[in-house]
VEXNUSE-679205 format. One record per residue: residue in one letter; x, y, z of N, C-alpha, C, CB in turn. Coordinates in steps of 0.2 Angstrom, whole numbers, padded with zeros to 4 digits, always signed. Each point is the difference from the previous one (the first is absolute). Glycine has a CB too. Layout:
BEGIN
AXYZXYZXYZXYZ...
END
This chain:
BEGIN
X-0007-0080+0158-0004-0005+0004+0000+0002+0007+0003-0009-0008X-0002+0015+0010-0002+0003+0004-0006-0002+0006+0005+0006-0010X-0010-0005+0005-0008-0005+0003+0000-0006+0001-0004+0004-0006X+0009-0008+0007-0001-0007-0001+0008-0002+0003-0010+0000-0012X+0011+0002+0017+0008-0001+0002+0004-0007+0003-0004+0012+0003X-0003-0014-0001+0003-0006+0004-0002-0007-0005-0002+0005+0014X-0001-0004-0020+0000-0004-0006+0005-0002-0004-0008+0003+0001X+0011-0006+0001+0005-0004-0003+0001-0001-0006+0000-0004+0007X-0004+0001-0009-0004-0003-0007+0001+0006-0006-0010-0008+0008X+0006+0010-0004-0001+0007-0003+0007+0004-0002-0013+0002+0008X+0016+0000-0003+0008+0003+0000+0003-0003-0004+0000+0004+0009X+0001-0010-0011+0004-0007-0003-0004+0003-0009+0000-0015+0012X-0005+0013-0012-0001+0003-0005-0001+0007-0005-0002-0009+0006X+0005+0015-0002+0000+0006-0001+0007+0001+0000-0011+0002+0004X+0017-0004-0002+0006+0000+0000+0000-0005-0008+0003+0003+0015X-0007-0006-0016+0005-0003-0007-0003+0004-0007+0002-0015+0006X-0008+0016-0003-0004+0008-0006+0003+0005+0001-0010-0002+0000X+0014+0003+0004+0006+0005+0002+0007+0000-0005-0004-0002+0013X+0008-0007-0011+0007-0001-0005-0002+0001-0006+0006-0008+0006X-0013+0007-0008-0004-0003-0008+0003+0008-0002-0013-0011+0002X+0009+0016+0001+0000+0007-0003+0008+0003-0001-0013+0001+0006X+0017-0004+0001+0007+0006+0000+0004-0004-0005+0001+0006+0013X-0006-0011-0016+0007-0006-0006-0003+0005-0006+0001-0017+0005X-0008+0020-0006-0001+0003-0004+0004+0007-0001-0010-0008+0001X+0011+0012+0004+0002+0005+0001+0009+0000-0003-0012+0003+0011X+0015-0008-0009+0006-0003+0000+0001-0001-0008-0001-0005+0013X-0003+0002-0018-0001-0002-0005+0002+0007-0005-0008-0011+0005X+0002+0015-0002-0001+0004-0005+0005+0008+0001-0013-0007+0000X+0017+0008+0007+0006+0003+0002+0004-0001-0005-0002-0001+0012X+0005-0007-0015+0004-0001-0004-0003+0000-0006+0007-0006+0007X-0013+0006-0011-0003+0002-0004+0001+0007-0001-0006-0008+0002X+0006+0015+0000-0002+0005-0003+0006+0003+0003-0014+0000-0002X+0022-0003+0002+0005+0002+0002+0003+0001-0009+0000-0006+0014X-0004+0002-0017+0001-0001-0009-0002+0003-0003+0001-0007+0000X-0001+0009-0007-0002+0003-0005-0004-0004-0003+0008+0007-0001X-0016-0006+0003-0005-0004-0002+0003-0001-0009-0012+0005+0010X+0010-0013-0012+0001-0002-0007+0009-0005+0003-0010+0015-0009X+0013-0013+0013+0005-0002+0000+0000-0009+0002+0003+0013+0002X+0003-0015-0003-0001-0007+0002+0000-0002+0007+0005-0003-0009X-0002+0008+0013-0002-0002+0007-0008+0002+0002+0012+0002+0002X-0014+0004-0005-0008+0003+0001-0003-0006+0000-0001+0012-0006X+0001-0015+0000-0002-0007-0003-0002-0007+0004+0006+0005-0009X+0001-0003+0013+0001-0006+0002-0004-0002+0007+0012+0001-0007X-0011+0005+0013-0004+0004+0004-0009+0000+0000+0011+0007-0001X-0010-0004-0004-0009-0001-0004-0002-0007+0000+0001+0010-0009X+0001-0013+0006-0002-0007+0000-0002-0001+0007+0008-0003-0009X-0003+0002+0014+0000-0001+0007-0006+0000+0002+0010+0004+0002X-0009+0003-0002-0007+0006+0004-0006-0004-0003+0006+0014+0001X-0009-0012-0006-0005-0005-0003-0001-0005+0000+0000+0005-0003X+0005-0012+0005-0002-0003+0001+0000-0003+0006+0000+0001-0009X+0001+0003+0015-0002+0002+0005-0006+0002+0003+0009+0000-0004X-0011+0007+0002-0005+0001-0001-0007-0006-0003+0008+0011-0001X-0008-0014-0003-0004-0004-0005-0001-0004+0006+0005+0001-0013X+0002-0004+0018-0003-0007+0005-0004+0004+0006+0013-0010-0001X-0010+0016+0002-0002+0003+0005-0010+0001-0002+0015+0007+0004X-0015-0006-0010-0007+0001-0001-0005-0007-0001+0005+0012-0006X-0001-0017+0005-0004-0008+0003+0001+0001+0005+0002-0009-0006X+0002+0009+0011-0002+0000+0008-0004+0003+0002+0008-0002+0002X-0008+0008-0006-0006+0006+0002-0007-0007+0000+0005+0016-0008X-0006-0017+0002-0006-0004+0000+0000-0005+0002-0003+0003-0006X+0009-0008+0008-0002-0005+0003-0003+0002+0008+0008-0007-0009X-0004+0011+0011-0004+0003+0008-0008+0000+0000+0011+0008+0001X-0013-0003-0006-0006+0000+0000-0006-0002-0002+0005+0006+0001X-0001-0013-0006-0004-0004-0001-0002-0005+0006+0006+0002-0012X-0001-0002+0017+0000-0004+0007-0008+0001+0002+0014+0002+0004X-0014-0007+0001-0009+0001+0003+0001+0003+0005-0006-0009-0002X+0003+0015+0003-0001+0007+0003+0000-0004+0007-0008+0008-0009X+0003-0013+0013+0001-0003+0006+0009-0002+0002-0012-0005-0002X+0013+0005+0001+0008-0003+0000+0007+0007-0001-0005-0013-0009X+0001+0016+0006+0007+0008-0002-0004+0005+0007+0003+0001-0020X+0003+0001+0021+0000+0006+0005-0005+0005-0005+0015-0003+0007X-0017+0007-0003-0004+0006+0001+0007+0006-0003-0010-0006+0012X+0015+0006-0011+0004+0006-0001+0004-0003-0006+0001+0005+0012X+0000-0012-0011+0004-0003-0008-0006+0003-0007+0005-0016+0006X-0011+0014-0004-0004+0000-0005+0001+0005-0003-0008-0006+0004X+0004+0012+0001+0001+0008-0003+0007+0003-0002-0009+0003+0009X+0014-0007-0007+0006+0005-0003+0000-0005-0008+0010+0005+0013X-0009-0009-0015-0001-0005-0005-0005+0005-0007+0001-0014+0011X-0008+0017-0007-0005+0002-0004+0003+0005-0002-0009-0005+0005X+0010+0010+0001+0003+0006+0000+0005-0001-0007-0001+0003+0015X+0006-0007-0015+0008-0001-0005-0005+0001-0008+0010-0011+0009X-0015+0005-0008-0002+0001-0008-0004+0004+0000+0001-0010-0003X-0003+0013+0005-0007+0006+0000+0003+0005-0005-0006+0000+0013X+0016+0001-0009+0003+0003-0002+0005+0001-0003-0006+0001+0004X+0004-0008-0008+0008-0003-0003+0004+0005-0007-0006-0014+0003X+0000+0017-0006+0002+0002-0007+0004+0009+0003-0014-0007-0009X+0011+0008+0016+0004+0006+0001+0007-0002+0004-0013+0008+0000X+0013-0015+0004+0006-0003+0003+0006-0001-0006-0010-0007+0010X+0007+0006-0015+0006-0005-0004+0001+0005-0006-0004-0014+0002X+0003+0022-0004+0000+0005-0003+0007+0002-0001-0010+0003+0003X+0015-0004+0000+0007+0001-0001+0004-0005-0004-0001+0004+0010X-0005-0012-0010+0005-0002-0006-0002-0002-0006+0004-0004+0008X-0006+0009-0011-0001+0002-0007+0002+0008-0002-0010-0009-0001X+0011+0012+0008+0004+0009-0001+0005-0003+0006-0013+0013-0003X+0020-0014+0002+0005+0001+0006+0002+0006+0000+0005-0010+0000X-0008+0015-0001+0003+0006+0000-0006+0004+0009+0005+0000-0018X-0009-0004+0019-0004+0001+0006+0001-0005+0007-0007+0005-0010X+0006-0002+0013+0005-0007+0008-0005-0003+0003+0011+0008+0006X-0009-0014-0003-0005-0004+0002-0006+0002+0004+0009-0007-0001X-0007+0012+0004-0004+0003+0006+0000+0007+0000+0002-0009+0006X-0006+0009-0002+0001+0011+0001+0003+0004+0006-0011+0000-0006X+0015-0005+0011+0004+0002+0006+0003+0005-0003+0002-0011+0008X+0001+0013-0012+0002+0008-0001-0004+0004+0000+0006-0003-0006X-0013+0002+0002-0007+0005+0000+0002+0001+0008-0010-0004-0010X+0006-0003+0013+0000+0002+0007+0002+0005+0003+0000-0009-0001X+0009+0008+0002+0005+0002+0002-0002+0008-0002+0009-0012-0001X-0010+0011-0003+0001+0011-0003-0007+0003+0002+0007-0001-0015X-0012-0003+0015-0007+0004+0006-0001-0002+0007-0007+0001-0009X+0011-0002+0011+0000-0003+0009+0000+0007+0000+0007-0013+0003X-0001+0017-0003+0000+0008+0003-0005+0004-0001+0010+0000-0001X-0014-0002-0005-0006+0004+0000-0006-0002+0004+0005+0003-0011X-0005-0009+0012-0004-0003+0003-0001+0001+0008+0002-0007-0010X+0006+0008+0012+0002+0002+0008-0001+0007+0000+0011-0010+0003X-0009+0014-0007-0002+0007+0000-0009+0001-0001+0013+0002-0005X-0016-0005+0003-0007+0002+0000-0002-0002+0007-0002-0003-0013X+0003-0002+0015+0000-0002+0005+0002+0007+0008+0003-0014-0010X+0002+0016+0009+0004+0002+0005-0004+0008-0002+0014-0010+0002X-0016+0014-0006-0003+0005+0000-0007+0001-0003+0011+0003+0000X-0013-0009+0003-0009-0001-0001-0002+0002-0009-0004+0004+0015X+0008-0006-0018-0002+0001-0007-0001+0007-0004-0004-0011+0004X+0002+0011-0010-0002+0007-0002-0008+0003+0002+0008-0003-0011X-0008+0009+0010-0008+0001+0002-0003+0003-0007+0001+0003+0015X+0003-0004-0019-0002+0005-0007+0002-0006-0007+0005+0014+0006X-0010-0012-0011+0004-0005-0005+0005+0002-0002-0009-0005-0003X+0013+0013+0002+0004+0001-0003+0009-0001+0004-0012+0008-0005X+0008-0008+0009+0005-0004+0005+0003-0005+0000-0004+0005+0005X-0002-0009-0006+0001-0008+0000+0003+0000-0007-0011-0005+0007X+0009+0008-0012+0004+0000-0007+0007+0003+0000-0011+0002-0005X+0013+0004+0011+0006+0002+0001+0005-0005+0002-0005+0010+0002X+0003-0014+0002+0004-0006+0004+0002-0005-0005-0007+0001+0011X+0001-0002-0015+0003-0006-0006+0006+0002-0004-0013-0005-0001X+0009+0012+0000+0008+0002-0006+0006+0001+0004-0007+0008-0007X+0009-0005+0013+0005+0001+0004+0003-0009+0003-0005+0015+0002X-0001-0018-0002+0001-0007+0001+0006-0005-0006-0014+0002+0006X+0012+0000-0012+0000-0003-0006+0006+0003-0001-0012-0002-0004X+0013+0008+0004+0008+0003+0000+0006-0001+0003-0006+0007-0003X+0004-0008+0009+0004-0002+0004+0005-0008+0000-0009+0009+0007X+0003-0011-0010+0001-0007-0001+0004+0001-0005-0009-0006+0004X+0006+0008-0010+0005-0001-0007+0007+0004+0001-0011-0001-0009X+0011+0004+0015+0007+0005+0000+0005-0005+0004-0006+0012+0001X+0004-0018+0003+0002-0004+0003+0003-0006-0005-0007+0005+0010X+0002-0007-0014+0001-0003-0005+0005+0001-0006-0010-0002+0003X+0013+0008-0002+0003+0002-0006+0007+0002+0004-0012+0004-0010X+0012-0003+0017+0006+0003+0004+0002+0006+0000+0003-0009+0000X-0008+0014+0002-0001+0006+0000-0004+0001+0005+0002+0001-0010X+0003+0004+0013-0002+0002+0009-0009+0004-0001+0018+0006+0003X-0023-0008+0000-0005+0003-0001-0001+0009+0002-0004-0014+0003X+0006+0016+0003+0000+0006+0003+0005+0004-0006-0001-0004+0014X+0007+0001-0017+0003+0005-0006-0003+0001-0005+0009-0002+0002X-0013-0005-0003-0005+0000-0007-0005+0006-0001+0000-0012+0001X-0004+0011+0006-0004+0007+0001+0002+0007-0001-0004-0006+0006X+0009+0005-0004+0005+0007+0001+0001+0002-0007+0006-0002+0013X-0001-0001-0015-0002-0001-0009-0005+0002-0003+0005-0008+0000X-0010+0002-0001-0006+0002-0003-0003+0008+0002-0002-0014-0001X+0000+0016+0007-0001+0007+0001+0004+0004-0002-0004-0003+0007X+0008+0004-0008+0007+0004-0004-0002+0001-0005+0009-0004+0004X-0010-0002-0008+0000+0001-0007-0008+0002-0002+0011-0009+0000X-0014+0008+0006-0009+0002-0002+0000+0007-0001-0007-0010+0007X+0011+0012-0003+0000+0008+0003+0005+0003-0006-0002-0002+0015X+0005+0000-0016+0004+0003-0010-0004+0000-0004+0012-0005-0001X-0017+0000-0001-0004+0001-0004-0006+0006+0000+0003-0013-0001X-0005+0014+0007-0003+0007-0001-0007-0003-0003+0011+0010-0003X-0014-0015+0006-0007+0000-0005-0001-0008+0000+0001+0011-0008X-0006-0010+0002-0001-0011+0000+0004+0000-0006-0013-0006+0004X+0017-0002-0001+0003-0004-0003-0003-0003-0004+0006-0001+0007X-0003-0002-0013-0003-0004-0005+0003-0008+0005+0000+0011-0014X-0006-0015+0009+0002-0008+0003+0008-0002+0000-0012-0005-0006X+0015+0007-0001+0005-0002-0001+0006+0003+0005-0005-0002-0011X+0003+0010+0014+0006-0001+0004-0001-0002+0005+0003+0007-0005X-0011-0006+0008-0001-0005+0007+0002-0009+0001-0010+0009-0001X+0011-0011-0008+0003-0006+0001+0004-0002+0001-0005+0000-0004X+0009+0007+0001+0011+0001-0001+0000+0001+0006+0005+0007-0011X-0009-0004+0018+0003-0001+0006-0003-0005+0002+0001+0011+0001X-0003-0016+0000-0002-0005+0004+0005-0005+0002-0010+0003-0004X+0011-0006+0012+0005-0002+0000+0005-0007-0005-0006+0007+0009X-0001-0010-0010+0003-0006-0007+0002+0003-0007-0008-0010+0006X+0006+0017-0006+0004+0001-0007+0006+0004+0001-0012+0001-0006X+0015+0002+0011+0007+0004+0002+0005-0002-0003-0004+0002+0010X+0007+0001-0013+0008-0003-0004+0004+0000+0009+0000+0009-0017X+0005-0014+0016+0006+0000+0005+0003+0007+0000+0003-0013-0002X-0001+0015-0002+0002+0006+0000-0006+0005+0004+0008-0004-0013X-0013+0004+0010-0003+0006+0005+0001-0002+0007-0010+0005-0009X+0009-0014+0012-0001-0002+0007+0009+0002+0002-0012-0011-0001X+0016+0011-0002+0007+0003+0002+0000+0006+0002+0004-0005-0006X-0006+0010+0000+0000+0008+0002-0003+0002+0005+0001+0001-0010X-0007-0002+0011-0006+0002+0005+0003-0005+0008-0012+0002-0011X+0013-0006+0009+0003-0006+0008-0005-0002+0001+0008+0005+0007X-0013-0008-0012-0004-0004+0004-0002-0007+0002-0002+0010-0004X+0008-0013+0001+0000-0008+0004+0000+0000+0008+0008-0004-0010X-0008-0004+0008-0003-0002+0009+0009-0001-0001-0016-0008+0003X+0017+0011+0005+0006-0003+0003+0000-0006+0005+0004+0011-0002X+0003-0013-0001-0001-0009+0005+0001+0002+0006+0004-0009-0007X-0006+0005+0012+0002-0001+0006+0002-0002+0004-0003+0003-0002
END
């Protein structure tokens, strides 16, 4: 509410569309701490949905309101919610996906500050080079495997093969398929710090 700072009204009302949501995030944290199908999953699920269910009458009763009377920023976020309810509430029929995408976020912010900081590619093969070394890096992080050893690795092992690799071994090397044992032998975990 940025826009709209010294509105009170407005801030009163966007702070409790605020607790509404982190009681949903809260809900569903103790939800997918369980083995969907279980009695707690169950019990959680329930919550959440019907939770969700009041939050989606409020949705309409807002916008059922007379447009004279609702704020100009209430209205559009209220429209905005349902425009894009079916993609907002997709986590609770798959818990295996998270409420939001601040992780996405979080993992292209560097690509995004790096495009930024060296005026971008000037080639599309480049721009294709960046996504792949983008995408690796990340899953090397995801999986806790030092990126710089990974490479160093993976070039090693490109350079023994003498030629092209078939999919399968290019697969056997990537870093979400590595056995512990090869990330031991080679040293290529992330060390703590």
């Amino acid at each position: 509410m940025k826009k709209y700072p010294k509105d009170f009204k407005l801030l009163k009302w966007a702070e409790k569309w605020l607790l509404k949501i982190a009681r949903l995030y809260r809900i569903n944290n103790q939800r997918v701490k369980h083995p969907p199908g279980s009695k707690l999953f169950l019990e959680y699920d329930t919550k959440l949905r019907e939770a969700i269910e009041k939050m989606e009458k409020e949705i309409a009763v807002e916008l059922a309101m007379d447009k004279d009377h609702l704020h100009e920023a209430r209205f559009k976020a209220m429209e905005t919610i349902k425009n894009h309810w079916d993609g907002l509430t997709v986590f609770l029929d798959n818990p295996e996906i998270p409420m939001d995408n601040n992780r996405m976020e979080s993992g292209i912010r560097p690509c995004a500050l790096g495009r930024n900081n060296y005026i971008g590619n000037h080639s599309e093969w480049g721009g294709e080079l960046s996504a792949c070394m983008y995408s690796i890096i990340q899953t090397c992080k995801q999986n806790k495997i030092n990126p710089k050893a990974y490479l160093g690795y993976y070039f090693e092992k490109s350079i023994e093969m003498k030629g092209e690799m078939s999919e399968e071994t290019i697969s056997s090397l990537l870093p979400c398929n590595l056995k512990s044992k090869i990330i031991a032998e080679y040293d290529l975990g992330l060390k703590k710090i």
